[in-house]
C-alpha positions as CSV (number, residue, x, y, z in Angstrom):
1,X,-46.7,38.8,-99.1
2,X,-44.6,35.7,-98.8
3,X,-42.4,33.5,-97.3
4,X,-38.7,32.2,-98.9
5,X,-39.9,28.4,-98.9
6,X,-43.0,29.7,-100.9
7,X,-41.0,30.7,-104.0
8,X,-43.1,33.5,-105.0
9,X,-45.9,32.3,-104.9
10,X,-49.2,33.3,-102.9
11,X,-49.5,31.6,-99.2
12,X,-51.8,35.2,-97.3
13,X,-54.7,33.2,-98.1
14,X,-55.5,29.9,-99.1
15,X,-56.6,28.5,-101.9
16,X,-60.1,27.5,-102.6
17,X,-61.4,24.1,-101.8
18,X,-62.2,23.1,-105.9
19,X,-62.5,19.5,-107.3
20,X,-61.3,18.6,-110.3
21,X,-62.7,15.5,-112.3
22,X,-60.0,15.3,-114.6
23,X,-57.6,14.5,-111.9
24,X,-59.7,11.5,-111.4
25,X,-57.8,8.8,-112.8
26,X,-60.7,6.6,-113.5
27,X,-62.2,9.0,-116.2
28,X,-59.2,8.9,-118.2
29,X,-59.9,5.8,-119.3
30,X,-62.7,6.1,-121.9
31,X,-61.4,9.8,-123.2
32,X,-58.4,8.3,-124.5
33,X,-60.2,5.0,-126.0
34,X,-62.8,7.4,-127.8
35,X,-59.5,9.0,-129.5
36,X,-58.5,5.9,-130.1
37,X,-55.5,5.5,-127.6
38,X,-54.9,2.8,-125.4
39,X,-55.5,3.1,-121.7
40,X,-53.5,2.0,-118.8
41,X,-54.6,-0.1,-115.5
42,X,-53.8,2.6,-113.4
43,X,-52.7,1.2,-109.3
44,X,-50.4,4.4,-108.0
45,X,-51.4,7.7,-108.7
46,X,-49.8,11.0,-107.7
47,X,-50.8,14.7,-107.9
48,X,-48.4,17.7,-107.6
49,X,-49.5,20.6,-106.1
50,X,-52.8,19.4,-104.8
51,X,-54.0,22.9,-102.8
52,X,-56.8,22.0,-100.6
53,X,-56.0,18.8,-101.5
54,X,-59.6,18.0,-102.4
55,X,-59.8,16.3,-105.0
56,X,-56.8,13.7,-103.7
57,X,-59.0,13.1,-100.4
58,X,-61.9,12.4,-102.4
59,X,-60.2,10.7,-104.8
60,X,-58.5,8.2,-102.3
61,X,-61.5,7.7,-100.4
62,X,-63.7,6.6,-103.4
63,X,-60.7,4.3,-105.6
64,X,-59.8,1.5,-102.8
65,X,-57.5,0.2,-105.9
66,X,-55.6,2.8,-106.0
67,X,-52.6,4.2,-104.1
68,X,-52.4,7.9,-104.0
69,X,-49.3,10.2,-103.2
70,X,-48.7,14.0,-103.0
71,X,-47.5,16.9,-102.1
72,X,-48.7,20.6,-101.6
73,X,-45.7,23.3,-100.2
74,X,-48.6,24.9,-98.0
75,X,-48.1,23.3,-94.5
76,X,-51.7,24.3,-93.5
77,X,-53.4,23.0,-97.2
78,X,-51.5,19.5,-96.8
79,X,-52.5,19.2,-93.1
80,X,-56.2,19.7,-94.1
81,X,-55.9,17.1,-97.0
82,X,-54.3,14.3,-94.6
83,X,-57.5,15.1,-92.0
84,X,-59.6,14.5,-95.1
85,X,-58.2,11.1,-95.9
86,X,-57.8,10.3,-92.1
87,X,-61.1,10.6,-91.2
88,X,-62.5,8.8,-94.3
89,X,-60.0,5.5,-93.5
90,X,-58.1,5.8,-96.5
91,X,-54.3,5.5,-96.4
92,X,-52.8,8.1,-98.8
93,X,-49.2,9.5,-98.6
94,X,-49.9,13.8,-98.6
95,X,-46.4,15.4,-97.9
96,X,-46.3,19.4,-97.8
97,X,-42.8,19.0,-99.4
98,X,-41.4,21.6,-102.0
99,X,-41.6,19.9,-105.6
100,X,-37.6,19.5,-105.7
101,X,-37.6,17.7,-101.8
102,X,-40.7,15.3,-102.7
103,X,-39.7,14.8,-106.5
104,X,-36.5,13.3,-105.0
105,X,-38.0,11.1,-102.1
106,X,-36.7,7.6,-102.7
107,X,-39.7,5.9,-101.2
108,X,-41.8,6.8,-104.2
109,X,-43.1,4.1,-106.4
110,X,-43.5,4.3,-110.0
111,X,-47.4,5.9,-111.2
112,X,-49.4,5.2,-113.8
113,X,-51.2,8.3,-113.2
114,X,-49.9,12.0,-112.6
115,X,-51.9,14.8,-112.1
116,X,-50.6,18.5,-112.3
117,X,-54.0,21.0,-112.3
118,X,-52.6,24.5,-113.2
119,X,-49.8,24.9,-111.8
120,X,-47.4,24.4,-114.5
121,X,-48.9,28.3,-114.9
122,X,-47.2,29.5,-112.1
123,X,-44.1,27.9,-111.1
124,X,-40.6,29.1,-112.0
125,X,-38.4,27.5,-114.9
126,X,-36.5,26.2,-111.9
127,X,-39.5,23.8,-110.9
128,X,-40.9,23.3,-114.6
129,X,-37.4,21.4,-114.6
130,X,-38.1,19.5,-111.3
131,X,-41.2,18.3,-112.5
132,X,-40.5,17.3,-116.1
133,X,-37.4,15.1,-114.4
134,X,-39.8,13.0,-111.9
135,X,-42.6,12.5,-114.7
136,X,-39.1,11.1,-116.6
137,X,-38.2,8.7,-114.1
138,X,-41.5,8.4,-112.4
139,X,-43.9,7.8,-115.0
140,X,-44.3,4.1,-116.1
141,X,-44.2,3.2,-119.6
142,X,-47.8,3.5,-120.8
143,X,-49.0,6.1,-117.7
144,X,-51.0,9.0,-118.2
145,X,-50.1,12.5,-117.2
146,X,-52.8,15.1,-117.2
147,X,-51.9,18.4,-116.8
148,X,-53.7,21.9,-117.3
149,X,-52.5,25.6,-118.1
150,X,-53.0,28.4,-119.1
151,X,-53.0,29.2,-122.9
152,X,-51.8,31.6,-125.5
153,X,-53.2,32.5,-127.8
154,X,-56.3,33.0,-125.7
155,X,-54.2,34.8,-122.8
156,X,-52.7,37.3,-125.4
157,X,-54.6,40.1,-125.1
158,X,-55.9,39.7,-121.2
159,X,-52.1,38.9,-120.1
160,X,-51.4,43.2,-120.3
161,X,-54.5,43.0,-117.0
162,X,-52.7,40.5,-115.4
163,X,-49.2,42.6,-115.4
164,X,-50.5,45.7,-114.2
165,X,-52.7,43.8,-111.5
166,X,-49.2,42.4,-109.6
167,X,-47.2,45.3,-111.1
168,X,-49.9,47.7,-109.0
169,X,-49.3,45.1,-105.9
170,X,-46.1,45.0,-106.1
171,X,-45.3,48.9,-106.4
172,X,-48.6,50.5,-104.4
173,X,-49.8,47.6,-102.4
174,X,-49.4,48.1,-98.7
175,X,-47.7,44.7,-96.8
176,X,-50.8,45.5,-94.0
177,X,-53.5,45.3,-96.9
178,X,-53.0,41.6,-97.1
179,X,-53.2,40.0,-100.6
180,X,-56.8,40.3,-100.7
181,X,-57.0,44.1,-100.1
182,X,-54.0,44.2,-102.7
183,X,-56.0,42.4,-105.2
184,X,-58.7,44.5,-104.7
185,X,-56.9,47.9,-105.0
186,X,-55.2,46.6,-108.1
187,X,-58.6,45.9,-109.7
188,X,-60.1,49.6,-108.8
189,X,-57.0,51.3,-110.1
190,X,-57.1,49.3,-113.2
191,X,-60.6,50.0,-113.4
192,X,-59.8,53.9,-113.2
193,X,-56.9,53.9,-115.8
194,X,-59.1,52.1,-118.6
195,X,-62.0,54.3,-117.9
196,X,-59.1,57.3,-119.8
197,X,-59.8,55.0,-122.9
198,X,-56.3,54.4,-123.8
199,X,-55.6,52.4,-127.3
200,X,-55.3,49.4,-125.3
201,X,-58.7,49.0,-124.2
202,X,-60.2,50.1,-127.3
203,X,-57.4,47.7,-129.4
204,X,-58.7,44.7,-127.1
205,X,-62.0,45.3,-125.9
206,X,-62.8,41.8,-124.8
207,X,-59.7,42.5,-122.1
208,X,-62.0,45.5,-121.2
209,X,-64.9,42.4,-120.6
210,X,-63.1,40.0,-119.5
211,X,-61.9,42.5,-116.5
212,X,-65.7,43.1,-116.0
213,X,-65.9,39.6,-115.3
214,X,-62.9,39.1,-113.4
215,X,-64.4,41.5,-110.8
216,X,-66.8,39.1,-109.7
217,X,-65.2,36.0,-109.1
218,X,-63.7,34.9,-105.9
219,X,-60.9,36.9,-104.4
220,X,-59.2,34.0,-102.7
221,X,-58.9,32.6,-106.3
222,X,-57.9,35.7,-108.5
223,X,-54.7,35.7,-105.8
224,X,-53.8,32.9,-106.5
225,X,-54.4,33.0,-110.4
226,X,-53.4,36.5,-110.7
227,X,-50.5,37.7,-108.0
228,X,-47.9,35.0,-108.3
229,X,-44.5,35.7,-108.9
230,X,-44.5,33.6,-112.2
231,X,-47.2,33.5,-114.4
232,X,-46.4,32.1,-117.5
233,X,-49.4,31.1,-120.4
234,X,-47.7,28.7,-123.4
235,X,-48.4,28.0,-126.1
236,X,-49.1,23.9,-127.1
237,X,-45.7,23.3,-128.8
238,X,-43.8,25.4,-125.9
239,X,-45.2,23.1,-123.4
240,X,-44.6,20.1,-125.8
241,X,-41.1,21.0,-125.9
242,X,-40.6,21.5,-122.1
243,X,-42.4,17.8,-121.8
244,X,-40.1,16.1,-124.7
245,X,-37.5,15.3,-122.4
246,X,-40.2,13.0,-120.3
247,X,-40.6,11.3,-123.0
248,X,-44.8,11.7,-122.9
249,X,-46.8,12.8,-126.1
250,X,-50.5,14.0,-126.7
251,X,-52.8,11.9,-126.5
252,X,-56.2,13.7,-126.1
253,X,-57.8,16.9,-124.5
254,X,-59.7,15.8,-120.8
255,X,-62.4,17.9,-122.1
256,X,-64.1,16.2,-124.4
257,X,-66.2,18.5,-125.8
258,X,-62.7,20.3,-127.1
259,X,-62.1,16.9,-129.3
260,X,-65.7,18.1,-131.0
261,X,-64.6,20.0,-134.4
262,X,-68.2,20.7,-135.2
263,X,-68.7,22.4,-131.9
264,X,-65.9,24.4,-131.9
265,X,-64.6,25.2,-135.8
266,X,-66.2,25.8,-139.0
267,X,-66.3,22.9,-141.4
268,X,-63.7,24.7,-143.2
269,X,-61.6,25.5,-140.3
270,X,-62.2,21.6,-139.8
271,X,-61.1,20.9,-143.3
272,X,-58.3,22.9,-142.7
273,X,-56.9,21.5,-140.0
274,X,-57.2,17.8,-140.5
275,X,-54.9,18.4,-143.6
276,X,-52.4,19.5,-141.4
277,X,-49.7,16.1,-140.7
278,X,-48.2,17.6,-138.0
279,X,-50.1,16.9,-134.2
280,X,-48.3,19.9,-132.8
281,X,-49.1,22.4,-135.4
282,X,-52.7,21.5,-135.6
283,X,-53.0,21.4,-131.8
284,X,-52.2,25.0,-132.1
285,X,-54.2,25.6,-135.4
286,X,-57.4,24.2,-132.7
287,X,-56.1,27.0,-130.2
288,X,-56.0,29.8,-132.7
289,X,-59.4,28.7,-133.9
290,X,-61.3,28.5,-130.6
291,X,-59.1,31.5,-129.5
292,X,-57.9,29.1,-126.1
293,X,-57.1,30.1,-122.9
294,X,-56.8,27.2,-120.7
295,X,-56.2,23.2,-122.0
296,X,-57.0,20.7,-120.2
297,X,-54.9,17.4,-121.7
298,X,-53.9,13.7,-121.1
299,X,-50.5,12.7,-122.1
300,X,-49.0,8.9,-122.2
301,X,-45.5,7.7,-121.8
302,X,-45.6,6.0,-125.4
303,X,-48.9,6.7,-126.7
304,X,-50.4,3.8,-128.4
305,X,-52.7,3.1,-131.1
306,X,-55.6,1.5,-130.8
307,X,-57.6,0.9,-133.7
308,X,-60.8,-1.3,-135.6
309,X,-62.5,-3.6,-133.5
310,X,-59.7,-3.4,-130.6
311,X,-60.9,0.1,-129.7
312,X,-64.2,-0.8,-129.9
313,X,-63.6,-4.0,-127.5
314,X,-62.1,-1.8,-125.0
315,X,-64.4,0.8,-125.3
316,X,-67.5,-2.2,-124.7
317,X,-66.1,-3.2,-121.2
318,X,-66.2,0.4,-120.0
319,X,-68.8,1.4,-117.1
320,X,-70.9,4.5,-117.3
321,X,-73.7,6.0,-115.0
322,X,-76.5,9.0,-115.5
323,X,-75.8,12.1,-113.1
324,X,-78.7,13.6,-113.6
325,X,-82.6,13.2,-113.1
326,X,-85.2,13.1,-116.0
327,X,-85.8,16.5,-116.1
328,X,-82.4,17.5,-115.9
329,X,-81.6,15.8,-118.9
330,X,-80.1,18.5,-121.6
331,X,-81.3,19.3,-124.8
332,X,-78.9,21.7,-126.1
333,X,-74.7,21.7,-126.3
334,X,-72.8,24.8,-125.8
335,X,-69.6,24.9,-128.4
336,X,-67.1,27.9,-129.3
337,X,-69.5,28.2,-132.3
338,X,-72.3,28.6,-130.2
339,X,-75.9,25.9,-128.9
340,X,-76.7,22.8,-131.0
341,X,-79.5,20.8,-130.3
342,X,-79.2,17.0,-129.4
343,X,-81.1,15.2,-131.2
344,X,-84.0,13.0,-130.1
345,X,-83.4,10.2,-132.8
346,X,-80.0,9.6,-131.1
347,X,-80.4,10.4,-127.0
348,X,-83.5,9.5,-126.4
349,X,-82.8,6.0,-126.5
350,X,-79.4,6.5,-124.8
351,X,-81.5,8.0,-122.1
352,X,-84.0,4.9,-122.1
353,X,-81.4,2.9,-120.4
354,X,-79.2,4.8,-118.1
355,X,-82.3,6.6,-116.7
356,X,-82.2,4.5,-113.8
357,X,-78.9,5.8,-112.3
358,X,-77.3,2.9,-112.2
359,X,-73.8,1.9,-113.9
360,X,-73.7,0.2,-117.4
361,X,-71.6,-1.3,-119.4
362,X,-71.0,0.4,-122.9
363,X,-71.8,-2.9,-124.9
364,X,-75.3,-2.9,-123.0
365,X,-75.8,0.7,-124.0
366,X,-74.4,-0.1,-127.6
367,X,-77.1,-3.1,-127.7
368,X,-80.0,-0.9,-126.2
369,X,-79.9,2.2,-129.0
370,X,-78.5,-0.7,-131.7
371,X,-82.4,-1.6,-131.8
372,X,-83.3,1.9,-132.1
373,X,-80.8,2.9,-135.5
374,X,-78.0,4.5,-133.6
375,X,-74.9,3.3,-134.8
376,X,-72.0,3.1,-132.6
377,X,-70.4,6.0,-134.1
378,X,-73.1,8.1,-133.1
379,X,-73.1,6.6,-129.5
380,X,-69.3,7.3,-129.3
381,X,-70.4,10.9,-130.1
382,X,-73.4,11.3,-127.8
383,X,-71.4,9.7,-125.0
384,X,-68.8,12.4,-125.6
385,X,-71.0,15.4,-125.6
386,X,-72.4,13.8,-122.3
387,X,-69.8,13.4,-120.6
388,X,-68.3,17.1,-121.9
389,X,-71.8,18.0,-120.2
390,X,-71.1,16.1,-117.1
391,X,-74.5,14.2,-117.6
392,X,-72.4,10.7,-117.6
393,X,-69.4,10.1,-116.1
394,X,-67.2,6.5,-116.1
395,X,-68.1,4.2,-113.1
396,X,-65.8,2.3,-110.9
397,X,-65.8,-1.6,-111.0
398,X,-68.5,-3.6,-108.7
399,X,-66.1,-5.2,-106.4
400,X,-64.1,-1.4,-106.0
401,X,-68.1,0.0,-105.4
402,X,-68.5,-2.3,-102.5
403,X,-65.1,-1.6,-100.9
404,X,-65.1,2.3,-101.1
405,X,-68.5,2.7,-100.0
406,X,-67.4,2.9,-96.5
407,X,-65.1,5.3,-96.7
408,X,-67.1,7.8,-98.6
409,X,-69.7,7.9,-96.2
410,X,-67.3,8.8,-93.4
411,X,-65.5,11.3,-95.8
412,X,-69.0,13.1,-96.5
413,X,-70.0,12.9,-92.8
414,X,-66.8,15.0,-92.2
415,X,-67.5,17.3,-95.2
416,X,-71.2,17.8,-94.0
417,X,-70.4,18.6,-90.4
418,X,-68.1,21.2,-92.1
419,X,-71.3,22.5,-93.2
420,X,-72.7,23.4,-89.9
421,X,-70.6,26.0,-90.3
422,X,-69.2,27.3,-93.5
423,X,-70.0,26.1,-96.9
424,X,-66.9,26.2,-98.6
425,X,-66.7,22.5,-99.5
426,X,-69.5,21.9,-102.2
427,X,-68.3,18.2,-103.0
428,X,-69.4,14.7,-101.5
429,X,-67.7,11.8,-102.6
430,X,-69.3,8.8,-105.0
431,X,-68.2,5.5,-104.6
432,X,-69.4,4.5,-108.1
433,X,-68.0,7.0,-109.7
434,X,-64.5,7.4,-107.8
435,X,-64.9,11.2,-107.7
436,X,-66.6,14.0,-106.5
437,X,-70.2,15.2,-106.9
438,X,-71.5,18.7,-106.5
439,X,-73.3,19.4,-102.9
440,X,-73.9,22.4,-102.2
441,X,-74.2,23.7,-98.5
442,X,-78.3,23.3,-97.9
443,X,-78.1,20.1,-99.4
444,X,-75.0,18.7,-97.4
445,X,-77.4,19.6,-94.5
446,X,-80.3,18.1,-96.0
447,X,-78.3,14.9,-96.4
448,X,-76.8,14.9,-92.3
449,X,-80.5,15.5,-91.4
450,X,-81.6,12.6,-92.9
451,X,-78.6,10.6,-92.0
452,X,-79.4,11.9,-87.8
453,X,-82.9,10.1,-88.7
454,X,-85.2,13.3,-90.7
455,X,-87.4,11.4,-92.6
456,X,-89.3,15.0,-94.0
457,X,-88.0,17.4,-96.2
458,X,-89.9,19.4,-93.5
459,X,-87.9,17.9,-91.1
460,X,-84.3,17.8,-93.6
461,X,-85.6,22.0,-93.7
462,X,-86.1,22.6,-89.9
463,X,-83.0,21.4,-89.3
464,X,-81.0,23.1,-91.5
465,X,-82.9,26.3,-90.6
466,X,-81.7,25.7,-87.0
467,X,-78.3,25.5,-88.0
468,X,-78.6,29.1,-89.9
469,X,-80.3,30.1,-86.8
470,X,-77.4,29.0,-84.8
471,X,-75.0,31.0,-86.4
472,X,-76.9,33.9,-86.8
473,X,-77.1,34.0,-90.6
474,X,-79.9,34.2,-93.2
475,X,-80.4,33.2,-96.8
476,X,-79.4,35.7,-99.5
477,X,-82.4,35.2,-102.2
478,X,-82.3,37.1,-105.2
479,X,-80.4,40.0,-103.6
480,X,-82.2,40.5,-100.4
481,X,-81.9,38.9,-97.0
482,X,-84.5,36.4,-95.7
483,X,-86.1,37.7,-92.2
484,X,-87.1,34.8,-89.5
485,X,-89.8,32.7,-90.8
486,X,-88.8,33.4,-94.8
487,X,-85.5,31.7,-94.3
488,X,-87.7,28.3,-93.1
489,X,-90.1,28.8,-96.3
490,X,-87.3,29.3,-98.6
491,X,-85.4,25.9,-97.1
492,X,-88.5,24.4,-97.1
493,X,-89.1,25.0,-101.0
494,X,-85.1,23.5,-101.5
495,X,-85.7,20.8,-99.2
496,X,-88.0,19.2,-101.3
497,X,-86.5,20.5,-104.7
498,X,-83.8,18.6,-103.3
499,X,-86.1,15.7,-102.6
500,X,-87.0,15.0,-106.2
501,X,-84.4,16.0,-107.5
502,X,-80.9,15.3,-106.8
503,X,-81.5,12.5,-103.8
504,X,-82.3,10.0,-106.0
505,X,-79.3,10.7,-108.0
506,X,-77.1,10.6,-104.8
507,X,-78.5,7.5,-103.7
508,X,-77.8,5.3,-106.8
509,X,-74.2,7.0,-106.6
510,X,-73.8,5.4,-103.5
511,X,-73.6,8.9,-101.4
C-alpha cells in the first residue's frame, strides 16, 4: 500500500485537490485583532504538507508580497503544485522533501506565517518532533502558525470505526484491491458487523450515523483521513504541550464562528466557562461543550495584547469585501445550538455598503452603520458571523490588487482548461482577496467561454455543452442522466443563473 520514504502513510491515490482559506495568511489578520491579539506583517510564508498543493499555488499567485515555501513528500502532488505556480508567473519554492530533509534546508528564511492543515493527525511522533523544532527556530517572534487536527473529545466515540476500517485493511485487504477497493471493503464489512447490534453501536449510536455519512463522501479522501499508519486525534492541552517547546501560545480559533459562545454553548455553559482562569482548561471545557472533532486555530510566537482603542485602530485599517450577490445574502446562522436569525436592525445596514462588491475599509463600514445605531461592538460581531459564513472575507491592499492581477488570470486560465476535461479543481484565484473562490466545473467553462470572446450565456452554454459532448459525458440532474438536447437546456438554465449571479461577484474580485 506503500512505499518506505512515505512513512505509512497513503500515496495509491492522491489526495483531493481542496483549498483551504485559513491557510491564507492574509485572513489571519482580522481574526486575531477581533480577539484582541496583535497581528503580524506577514512577508515569508510556508506550508508543511501542502497535498495538491492548491491552496499554496493560489495563494502565491494572488499575494505578490509574499514569499511562499513548501514541501509535500508526494513527488507527483509537489510536481503538480510547482506547474500551478509556473504557469501563473509566480516564484514559489515547492520541494517534495520529507519534513525532517526540508525542515533542515539551510536556505530557508525565517516566516511569519506557517501553515500545517491536518496533518499533525497523521504523522508519527517522530515527525510531530521535526516539526515542532523548525516552527522553534523558524518561526519569527510575533508569526502566526495555524494548524488544524483532529479532536477528542469529539473523535471519542467514532475513533472504534476508524480502527476497524485500517485494522480490516490491513488484515483482509488484498495488495491488488488498491486502497480504494480496500477502503471500500472495510466499509461493507463494518457495515455487516454493526447490523449484529453489538453494545457498541447501541452505546454510541451517533458512530452508527456518523458511518452512514462517511459512506458518501469521497473515497480519495476517506484514504487519506482514514487508512494512515498514524492517526492520532488530541486533545487541546496534549497538542498545547507538544507545541510548548516552540515557544507559540493560543491565540484564537480560524473559525470564527467557534469564538461565538452564544452560538455554540448555553449561557450557562458560557458562564461557566469564562470563570475558568486557565486558557487551556477552558479551551477544552469549549471542546467538551460543542462535543469537537476538528479545530481549526492560530497560534503566535509571543502572543500579544491588544487592547482599548489600539484594537480598535488596527481593526479600522483593515479591508473587507462582499462574496456574495443580494440574494444570496443570509438570514439565518447555523451554531452547535442550532439557527439564529440575523437581525435586520444590525445587517442591513452593513449590507447597504459592501453590496457593491468592492473592498472597504472597516472605519468606512464603522461610519456607514454608526448613522444607523450599530455600535461597533455589534459590527465586530456581525463581521464575525460573516466571515464564519464566508459572506466577507479580508481584502488585499490596492497596490498588492494591481500586481497579482496578472498572475491570477493566467493561474485560472490553467485551472479552466483543466476543466475541459475533469472537474476536480473547483477553485479560481481572487486577486483582491489573496485566496481562492469556489468555481465549479460549468462555471469555469462559462468563464473560458467568455474569455475565447462568448458574449451570451447562450453562447457561454453552447460551448460548454460542446465540451461535454466532446468527451462523451452528460449532466447528472437530480439522479438521472441528461439525453442530447436536455444536457444544452439544463447548461442553458446555469449559464444564465450564473450570469446573475456569481459573475458579477467574480468580476469585482478581480477573477
Amino acid at each position: 500500500m506503500s512505499t518506505e520514504w512515505s512513512a505509512g502513510y497513503v500515496t495509491d491515490v492522491n489526495y483531493t485537490f481542496g483549498y483551504y482559506n485559513e491557510l491564507n495568511p492574509l485572513r489571519c489578520r482580522l481574526p486575531l485583532l477581533m480577539v484582541g491579539r496583535h497581528a503580524p506583517k506577514i512577508e515569508n510564508a510556508c506550508e508543511l504538507g501542502f497535498g495538491q498543493g492548491l491552496s499554496v499555488s493560489i495563494h502565491a499567485a494572488a499575494q505578490p508580497g509574499i514569499n511562499w515555501y513548501g514541501t509535500d513528500f508526494n513527488p507527483s502532488q509537489a510536481a503538480f503544485a510547482a506547474e500551478m505556480v509556473r504557469l501563473s508567473g509566480a516564484d514559489a519554492k515547492l520541494y517534495d522533501e520529507a519534513f525532517a530533509e526540508f525542515c533542515n534546508r539551510k536556505d530557508l528564511p525565517d516566516f511569519d506565517f506557517i501553515g500545517l492543515h491536518g496533518i499533525w493527525t497523521w504523522i508519527s511522533d517522530e515527525n510531530r518532533h521535526v516539526l515542532v523544532d523548525f516552527i522553534r527556530r523558524k518561526l519569527r517572534p510575533g508569526g502566526v502558525l495555524y494548524i488544524s487536527y483532529n479532536t477528542l473529545p469529539g473523535w471519542s466515540a467514532s475513533a472504534p470505526i476508524r480502527h476497524l476500517m485500517k485494522r480490516h485493511a490491513d488484515v483482509m485487504g488484498a495488495p491488488g484491491q488498491g486502497i480504494i477497493g480496500q477502503t471500500d471493503a472495510a466499509l461493507g464489512f463494518i457495515d455487516q458487523f454493526l447490523a449484529l447490534e453489538p453494545l457498541y453501536a447501541k452505546a454510541n449510536p451517533g458512530a452508527v450515523e456518523r458511518l452512514k455519512q462517511v459512506k458518501g463522501q469521497d473515497r480519495k479522501y476517506l484514504a487519506h483521513e482514514y487508512m494512515n499508519r498514524d492517526w492520532h486525534p488530541m486533545y487541546f492541552a496534549d497538542l498545547e504541550r507538544w507545541l510548548g517547546d516552540a515557544k507559540v501560545g493560543f491565540a484564537s480559533s480560524a473559525f470564527v464562528l467557534d469564538n461565538l459562545y452564544e452560538l455554540n454553548m448555553t449561557p450557562q455553559q458560557s458562564e461557566f466557562m469564562r470563570a475558568v482562569p486557565d486558557v487551556s482548561l477552558r479551551e477544552t471545557i469549549r471542546d467538551f461543550c460543542m462535543n469537537q472533532q476538528f479545530r481549526r486555530d492560530y497560534w503566535v510566537r509571543g502572543v500579544r495584547a491588544l487592547v482599548g482603542h489600539e484594537q480598535v485602530a488596527a481593526m479600522r485599517e483593515e479591508r473587507i469585501v462582499l462574496t456574495v450577490t443580494e440574494a444570496d445574502l443570509p438570514k439565518t446562522v447555523r451554531g452547535v445550538l442550532g439557527e439564529a436569525n440575523l437581525l435586520d436592525a444590525i445587517y442591513q445596514p452593513i449590507f447597504e455598503l459592501l453590496l457593491d462588491n468592492k473592498p472597504h475599509s472597516v472605519l468606512e463600514l464603522e461610519t456607514h452603520v454608526a448613522a444607523k445605531n450599530v455600535n461597533f461592538a455589534q459590527l465586530t460581531s456581525a463581521m464575525s458571523i460573516l466571515m464564519g459564513l464566508g459572506v466577507i472575507t479580508p481584502a488585499a491592499a490596492a497596490q498588492d490588487v494591481s500586481k497579482a492581477e496578472g498572475r491570477t488570470l493566467a493561474l485560472n486560465k490553467a485551472i479552466a482548461r483543466r476543466s475541459l476535461s475533469v472537474g476536480d479543481v473547483a477553485y479560481f484565484a481572487s486577486p483582491v482577496t489573496g485566496g481562492g473562490v469556489t468555481a465549479g466545473r460549468f462555471n469555469q467553462l462559462f468563464w473560458l467561454a467568455r474569455q475565447n470572446g462568448g458574449q451570451t450565456s447562450e453562447d457561454w452554454a453552447t460551448f460548454a455543452y460542446q465540451v461535454l459532448q466532446g468527451q462523451g459525458q452528460a449532466i447528472i440532474k437530480d439522479g438521472a442522466t441528461l439525453q442530447g438536447e436536455d444536457n444544452l437546456t439544463e447548461l442553458k438554465v446555469q449559464a444564465e443563473e450564473w450570469a446573475k449571479k456569481i459573475l458579477p461577484v467574480w468580476t469585482a474580485l478581480g477573477i
